[in-house]
TIKEDO-996284 format. One record per residue: z, y, x of N, C-alpha, C in turn; residue number from 1; residue in one letter. Coordinates in steps of 0.02 Angstrom, whole numbers, plus 32768, in hexadecimal, padded with zeros to 4 digits. Example, Ala and Ser with C-alpha at 12.3 -4.5 7.8 and 13.67 -1.06 7.14 Angstrom:
REM TIKEDO-996284
{pt {8186, 7EE4, 8294}, {8186, 7F1F, 8267}, {8186, 7F5B, 8294}, 1, 'A'};
{pt {8162, 7F90, 8282}, {8165, 7FCB, 82AC}, {818A, 8002, 8285}, 2, 'S'};
This chain:
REM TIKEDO-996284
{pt {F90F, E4C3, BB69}, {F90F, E50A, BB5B}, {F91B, E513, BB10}, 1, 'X'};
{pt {F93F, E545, BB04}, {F95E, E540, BAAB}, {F942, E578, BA81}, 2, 'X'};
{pt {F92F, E56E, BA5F}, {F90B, E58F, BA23}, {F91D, E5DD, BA18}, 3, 'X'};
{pt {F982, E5E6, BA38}, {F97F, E627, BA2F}, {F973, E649, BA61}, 4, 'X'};
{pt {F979, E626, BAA1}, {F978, E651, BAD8}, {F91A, E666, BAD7}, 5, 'X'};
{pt {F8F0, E645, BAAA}, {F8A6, E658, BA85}, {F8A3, E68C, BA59}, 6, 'X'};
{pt {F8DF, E681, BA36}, {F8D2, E6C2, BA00}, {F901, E703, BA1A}, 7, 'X'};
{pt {F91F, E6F9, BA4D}, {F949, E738, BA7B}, {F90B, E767, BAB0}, 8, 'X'};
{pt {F8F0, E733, BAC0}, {F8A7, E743, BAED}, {F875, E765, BAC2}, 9, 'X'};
{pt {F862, E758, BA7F}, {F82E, E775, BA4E}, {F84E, E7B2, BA48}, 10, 'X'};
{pt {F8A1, E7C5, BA2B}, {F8BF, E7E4, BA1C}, {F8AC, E824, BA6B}, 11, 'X'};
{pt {F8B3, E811, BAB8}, {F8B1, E844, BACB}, {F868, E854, BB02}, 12, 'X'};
{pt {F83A, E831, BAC7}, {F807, E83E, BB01}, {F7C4, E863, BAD2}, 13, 'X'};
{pt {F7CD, E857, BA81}, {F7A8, E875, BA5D}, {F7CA, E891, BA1D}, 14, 'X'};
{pt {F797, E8D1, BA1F}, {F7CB, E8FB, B9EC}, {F78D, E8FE, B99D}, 15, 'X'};
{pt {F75E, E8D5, B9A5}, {F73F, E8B0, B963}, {F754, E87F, B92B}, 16, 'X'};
{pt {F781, E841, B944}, {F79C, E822, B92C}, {F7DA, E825, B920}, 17, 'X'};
{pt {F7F7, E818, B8F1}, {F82C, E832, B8C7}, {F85B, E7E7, B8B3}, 18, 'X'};
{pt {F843, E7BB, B88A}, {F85E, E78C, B88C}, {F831, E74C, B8B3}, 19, 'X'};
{pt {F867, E707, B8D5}, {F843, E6D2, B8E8}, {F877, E6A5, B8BA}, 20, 'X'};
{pt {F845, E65D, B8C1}, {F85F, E642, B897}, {F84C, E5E9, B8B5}, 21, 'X'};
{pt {F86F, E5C8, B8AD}, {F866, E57F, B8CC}, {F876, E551, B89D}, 22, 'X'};
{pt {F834, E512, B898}, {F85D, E4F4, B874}, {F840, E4A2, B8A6}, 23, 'X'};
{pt {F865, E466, B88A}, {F84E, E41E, B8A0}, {F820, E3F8, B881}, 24, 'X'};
{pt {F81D, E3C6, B894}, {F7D3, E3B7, B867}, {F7D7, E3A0, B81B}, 25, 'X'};
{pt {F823, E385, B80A}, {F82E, E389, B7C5}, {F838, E3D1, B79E}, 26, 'X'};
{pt {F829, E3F7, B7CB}, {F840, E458, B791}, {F881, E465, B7AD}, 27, 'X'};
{pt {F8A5, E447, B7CC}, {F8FB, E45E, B7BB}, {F8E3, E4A2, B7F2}, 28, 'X'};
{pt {F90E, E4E3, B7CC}, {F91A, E508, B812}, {F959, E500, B846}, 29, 'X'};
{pt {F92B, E50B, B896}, {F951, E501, B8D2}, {F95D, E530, B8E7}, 30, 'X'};
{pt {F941, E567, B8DA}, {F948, E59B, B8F6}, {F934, E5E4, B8C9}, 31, 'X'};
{pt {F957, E61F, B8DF}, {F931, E651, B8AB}, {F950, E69B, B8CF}, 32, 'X'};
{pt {F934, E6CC, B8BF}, {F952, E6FD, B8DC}, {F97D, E724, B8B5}, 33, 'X'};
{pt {F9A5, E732, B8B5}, {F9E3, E757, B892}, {F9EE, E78A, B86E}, 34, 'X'};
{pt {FA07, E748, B82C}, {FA02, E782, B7E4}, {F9C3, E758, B7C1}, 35, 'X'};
{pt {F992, E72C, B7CE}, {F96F, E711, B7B6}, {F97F, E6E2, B782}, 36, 'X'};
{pt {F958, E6D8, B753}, {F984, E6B2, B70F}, {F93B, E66B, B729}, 37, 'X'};
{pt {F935, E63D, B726}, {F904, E617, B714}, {F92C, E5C0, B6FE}, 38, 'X'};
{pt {F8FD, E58D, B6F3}, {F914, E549, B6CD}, {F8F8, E536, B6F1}, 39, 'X'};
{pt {F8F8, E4E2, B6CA}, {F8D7, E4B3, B6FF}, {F895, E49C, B6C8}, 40, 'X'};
{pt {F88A, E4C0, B694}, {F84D, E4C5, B65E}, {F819, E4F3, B688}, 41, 'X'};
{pt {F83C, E532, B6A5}, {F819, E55C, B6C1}, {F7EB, E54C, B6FD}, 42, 'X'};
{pt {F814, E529, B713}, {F804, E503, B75F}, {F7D2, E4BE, B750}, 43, 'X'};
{pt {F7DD, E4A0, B71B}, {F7BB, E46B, B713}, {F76B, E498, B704}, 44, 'X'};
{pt {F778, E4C8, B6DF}, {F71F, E4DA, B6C4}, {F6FB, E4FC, B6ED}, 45, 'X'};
{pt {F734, E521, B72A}, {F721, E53A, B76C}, {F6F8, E50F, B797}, 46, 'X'};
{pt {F703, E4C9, B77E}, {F6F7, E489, B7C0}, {F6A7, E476, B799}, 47, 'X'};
{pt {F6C5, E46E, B767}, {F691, E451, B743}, {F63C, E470, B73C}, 48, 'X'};
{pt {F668, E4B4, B73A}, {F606, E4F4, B72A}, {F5F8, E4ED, B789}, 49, 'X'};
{pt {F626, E4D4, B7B3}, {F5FB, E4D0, B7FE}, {F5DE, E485, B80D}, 50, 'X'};
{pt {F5FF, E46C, B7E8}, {F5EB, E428, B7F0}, {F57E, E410, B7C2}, 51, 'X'};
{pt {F598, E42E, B787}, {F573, E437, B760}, {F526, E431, B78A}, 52, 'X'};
{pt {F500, E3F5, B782}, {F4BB, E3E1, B7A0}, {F485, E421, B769}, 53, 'X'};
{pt {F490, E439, B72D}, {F468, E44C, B6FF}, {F437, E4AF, B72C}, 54, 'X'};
{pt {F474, E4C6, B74E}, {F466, E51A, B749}, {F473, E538, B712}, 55, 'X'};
{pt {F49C, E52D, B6E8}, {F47B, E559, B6AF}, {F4BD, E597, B68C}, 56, 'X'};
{pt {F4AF, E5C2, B678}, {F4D4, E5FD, B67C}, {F50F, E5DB, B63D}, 57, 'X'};
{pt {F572, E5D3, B65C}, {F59A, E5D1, B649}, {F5C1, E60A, B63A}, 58, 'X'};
{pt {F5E3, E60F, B607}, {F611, E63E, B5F8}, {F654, E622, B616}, 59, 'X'};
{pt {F686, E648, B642}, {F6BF, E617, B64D}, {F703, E648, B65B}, 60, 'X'};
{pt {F731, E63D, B64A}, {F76B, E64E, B643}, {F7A6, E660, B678}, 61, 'X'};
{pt {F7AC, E67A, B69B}, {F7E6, E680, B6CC}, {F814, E6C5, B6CE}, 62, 'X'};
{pt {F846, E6A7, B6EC}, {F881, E6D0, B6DF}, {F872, E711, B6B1}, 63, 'X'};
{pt {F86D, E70A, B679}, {F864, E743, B64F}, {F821, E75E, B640}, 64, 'X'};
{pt {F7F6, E74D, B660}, {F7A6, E76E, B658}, {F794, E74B, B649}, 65, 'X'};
{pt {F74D, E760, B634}, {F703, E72D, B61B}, {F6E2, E73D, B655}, 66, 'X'};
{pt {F6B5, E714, B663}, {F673, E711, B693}, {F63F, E6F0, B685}, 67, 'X'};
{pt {F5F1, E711, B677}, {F5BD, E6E9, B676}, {F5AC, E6DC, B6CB}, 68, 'X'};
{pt {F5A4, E689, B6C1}, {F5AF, E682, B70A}, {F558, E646, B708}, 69, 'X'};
{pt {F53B, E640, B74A}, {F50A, E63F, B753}, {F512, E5EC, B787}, 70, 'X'};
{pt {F500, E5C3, B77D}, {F512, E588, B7C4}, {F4CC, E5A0, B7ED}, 71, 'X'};
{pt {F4E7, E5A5, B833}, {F4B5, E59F, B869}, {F499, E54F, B88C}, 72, 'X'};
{pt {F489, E558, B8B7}, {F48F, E51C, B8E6}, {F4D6, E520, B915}, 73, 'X'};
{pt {F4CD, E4EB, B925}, {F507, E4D7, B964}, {F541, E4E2, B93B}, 74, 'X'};
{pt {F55B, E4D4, B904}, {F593, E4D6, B8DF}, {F5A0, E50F, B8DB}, 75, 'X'};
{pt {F586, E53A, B8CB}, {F5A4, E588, B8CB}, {F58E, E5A9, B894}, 76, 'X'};
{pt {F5AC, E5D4, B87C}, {F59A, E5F0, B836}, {F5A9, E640, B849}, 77, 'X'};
{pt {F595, E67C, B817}, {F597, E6B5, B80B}, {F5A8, E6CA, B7BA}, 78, 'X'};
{pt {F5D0, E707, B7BB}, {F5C7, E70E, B785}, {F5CC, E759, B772}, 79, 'X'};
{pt {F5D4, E76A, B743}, {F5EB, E7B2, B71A}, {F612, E7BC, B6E5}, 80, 'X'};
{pt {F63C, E7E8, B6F6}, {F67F, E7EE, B6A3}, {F656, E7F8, B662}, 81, 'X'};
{pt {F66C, E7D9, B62F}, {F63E, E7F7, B5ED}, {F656, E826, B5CA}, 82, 'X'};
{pt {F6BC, E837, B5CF}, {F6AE, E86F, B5B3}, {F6B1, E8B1, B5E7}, 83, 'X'};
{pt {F6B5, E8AB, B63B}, {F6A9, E8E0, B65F}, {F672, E8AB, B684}, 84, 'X'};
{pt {F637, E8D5, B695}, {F608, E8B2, B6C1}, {F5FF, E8CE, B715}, 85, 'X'};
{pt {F644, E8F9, B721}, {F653, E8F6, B74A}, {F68C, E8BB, B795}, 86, 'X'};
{pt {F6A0, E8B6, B759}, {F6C1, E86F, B75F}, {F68E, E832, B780}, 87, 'X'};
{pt {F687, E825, B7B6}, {F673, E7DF, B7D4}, {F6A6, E796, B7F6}, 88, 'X'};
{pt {F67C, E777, B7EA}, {F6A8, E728, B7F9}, {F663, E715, B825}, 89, 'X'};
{pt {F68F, E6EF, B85D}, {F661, E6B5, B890}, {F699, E68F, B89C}, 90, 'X'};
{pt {F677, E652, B898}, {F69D, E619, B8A7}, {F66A, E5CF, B8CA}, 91, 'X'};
{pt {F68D, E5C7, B8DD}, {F662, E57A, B914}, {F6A3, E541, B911}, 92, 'X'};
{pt {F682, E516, B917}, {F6AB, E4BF, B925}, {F69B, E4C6, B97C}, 93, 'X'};
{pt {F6F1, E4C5, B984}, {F6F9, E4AC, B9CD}, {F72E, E46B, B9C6}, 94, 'X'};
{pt {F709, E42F, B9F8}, {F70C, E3EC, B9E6}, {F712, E3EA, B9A4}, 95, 'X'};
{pt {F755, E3CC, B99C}, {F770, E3AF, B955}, {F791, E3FE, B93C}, 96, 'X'};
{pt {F799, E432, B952}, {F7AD, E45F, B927}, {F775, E49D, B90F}, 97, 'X'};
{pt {F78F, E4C1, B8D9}, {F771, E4EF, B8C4}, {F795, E52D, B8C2}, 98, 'X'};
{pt {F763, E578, B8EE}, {F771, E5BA, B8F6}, {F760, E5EC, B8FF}, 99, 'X'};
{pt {F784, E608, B8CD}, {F767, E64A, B8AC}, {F772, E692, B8B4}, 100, 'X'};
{pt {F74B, E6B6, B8BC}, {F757, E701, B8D7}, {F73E, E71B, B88D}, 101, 'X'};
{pt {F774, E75A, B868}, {F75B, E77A, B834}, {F767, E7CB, B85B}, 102, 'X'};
{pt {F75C, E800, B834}, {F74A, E83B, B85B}, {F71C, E85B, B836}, 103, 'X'};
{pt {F721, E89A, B83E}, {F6F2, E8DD, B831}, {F6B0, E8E7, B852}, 104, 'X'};
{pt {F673, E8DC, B844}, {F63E, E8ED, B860}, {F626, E919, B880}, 105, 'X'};
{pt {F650, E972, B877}, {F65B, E999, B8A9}, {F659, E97F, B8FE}, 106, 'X'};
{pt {F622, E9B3, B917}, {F636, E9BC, B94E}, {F5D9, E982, B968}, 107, 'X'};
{pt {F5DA, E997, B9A7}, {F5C6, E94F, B9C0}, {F5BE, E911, B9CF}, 108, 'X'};
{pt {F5AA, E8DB, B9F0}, {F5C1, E886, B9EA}, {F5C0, E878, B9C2}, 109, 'X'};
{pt {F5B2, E831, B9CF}, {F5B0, E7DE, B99A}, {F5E9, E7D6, B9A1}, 110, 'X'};
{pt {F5FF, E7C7, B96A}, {F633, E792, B942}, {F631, E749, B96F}, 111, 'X'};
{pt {F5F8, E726, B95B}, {F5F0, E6E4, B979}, {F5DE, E6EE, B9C9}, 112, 'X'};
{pt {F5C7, E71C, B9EA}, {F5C6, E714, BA31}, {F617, E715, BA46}, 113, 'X'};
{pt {F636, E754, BA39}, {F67F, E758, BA4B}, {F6A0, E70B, BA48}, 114, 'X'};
{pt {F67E, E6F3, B9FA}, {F6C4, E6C4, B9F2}, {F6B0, E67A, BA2F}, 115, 'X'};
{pt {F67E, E687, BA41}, {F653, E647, BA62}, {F67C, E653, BAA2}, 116, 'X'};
{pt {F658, E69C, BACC}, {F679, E6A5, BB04}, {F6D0, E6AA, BB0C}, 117, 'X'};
{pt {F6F3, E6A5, BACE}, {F731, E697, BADC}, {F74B, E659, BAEE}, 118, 'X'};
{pt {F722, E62E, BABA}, {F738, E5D7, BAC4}, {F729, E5CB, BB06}, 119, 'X'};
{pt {F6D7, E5DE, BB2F}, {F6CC, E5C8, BB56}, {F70B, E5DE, BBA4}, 120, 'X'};
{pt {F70B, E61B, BBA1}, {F759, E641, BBD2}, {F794, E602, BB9C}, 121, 'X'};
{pt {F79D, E5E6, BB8A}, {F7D5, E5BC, BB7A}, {F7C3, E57B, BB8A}, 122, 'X'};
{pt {F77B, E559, BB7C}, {F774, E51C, BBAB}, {F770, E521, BBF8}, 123, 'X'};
{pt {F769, E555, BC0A}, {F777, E569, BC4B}, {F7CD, E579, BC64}, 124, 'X'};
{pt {F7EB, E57F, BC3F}, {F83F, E591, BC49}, {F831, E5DC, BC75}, 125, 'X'};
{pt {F801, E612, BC62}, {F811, E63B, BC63}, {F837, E688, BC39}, 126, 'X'};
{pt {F85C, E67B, BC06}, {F857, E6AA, BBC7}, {F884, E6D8, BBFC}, 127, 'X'};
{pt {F893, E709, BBDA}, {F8AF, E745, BBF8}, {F8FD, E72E, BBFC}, 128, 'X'};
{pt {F928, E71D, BBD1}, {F96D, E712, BBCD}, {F976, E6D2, BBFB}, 129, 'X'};
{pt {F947, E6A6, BC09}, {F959, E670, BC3A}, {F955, E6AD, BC9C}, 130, 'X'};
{pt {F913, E6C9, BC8F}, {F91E, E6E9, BCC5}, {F95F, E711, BCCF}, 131, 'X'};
{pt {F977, E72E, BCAD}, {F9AA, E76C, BCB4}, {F9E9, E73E, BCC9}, 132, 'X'};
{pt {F9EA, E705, BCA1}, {FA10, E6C3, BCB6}, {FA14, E6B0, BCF4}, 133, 'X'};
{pt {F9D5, E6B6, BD13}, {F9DC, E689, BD4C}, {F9DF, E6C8, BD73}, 134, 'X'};
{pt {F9D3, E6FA, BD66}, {F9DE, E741, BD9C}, {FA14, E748, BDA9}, 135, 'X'};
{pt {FA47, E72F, BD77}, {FA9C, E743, BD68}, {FABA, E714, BD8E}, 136, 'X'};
{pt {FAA3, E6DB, BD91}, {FAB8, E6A4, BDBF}, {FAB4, E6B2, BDFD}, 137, 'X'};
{pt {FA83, E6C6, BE0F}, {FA67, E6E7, BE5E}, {FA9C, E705, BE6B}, 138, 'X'};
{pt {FAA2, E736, BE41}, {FAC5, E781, BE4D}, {FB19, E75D, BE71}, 139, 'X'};
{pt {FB15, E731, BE48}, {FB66, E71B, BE44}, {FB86, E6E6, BE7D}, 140, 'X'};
{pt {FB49, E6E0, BEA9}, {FB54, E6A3, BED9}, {FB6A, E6DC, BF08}, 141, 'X'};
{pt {FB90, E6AE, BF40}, {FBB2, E6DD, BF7F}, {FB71, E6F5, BFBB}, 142, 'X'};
{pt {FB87, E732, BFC3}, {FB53, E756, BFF3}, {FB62, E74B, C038}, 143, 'X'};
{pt {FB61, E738, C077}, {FB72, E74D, C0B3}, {FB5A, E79D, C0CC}, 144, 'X'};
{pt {FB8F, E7B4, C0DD}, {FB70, E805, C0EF}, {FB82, E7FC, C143}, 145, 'X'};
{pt {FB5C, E824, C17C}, {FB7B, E82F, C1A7}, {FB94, E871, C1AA}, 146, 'X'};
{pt {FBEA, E889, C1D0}, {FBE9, E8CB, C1C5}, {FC17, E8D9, C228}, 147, 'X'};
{pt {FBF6, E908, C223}, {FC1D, E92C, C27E}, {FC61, E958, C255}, 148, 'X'};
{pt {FC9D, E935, C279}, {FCD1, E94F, C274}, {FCF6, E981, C2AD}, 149, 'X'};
{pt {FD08, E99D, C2A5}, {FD16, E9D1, C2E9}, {FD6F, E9DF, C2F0}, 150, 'X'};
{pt {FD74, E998, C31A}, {FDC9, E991, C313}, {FDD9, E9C3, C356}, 151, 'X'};
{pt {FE19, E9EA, C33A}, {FE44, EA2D, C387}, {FDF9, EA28, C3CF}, 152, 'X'};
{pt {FDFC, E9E8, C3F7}, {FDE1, E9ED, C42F}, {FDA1, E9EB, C439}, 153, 'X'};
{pt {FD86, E9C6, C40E}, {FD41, E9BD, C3F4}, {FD15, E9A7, C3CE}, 154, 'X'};
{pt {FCDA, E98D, C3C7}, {FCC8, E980, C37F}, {FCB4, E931, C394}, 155, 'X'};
{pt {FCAF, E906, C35A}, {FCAD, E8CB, C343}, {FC7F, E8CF, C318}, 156, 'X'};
{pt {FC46, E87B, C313}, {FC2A, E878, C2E5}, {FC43, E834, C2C3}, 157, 'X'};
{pt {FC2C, E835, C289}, {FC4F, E7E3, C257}, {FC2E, E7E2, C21F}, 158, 'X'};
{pt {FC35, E7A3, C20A}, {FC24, E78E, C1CA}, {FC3B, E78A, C192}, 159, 'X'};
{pt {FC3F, E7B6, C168}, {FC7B, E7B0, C10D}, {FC4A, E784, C0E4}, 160, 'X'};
{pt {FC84, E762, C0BB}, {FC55, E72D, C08C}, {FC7D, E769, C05B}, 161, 'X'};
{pt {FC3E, E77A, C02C}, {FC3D, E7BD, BFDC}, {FC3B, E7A4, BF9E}, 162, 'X'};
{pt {FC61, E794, BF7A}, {FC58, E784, BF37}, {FC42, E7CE, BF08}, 163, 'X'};
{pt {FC04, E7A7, BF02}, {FBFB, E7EC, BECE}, {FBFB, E7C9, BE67}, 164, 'X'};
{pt {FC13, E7F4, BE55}, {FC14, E7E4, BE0F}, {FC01, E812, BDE8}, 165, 'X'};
């Protein structure tokens, strides 16, 4: 399952998060959502404040913002913009990669629940763009219809094979 058809799914299932962002376990980015500027410095200190055994409150850098960011348990961190503190970042280590949801605090919902329950609908191979995928596939396989034809003397029934597209 590929990282964008993850960040196509974030893109149309929550209207909190704004940018996602992926990186591997050395920092490089794999993934990002569009129009996003980030490095593989960014990604490395992304890995590093989740990795981080200490807890202790990091300042850290991504695509253009500051964030005082907070390490949780289970590899997961929180944070807040420093110069808008509307501005939030959550990010978690899934396996060997690291990913990040930034976004406006408006509104209702966690940051880190969303971004959890997304990975988990993706270790599941359910995200939305794989479904619509596999709906389109459905759609596109041949139908058998039966239909009563009513030839001059009388009527007939039969079988049409339907390509629908």
């Amino acid at each position: 399952m590929s990282w964008s058809d993850f960040i196509s799914h974030v893109a149309s299932t929550t209207s909190k998060v704004e940018r996602v962002l992926v990186y591997d376990e050395q920092g490089s980015p794999l993934a990002a959502t569009a129009g996003v500027e980030t490095s593989k410095a960014e990604g490395q200190a992304l890995t590093n404040c989740l990795l981080d055994p200490t807890l202790l409150l990091t300042k850290l850098h991504i695509d253009g913002d500051c964030f005082w960011c907070l390490q949780g348990e289970d590899k997961n961190m929180v944070g807040r913009g420093v110069k808008d503190d509307s501005m939030v970042i959550a990010a978690v280590q899934e396996g060997d990669n690291s990913v990040a949801f930034i976004g406006h605090s408006a509104g209702k919902g966690s940051f880190i629940f969303e971004l959890q329950d997304c990975l988990a609908l993706r270790a599941q191979g359910r995200l939305l763009p794989q479904l619509q995928k596999q709906q389109v596939e459905q759609d596109q396989q041949h139908l058998l219809v039966t239909v009563d034809v009513n030839i001059d003397a009388g009527t007939s029934a039969g079988q049409t094979l339907v390509d629908i597209l």
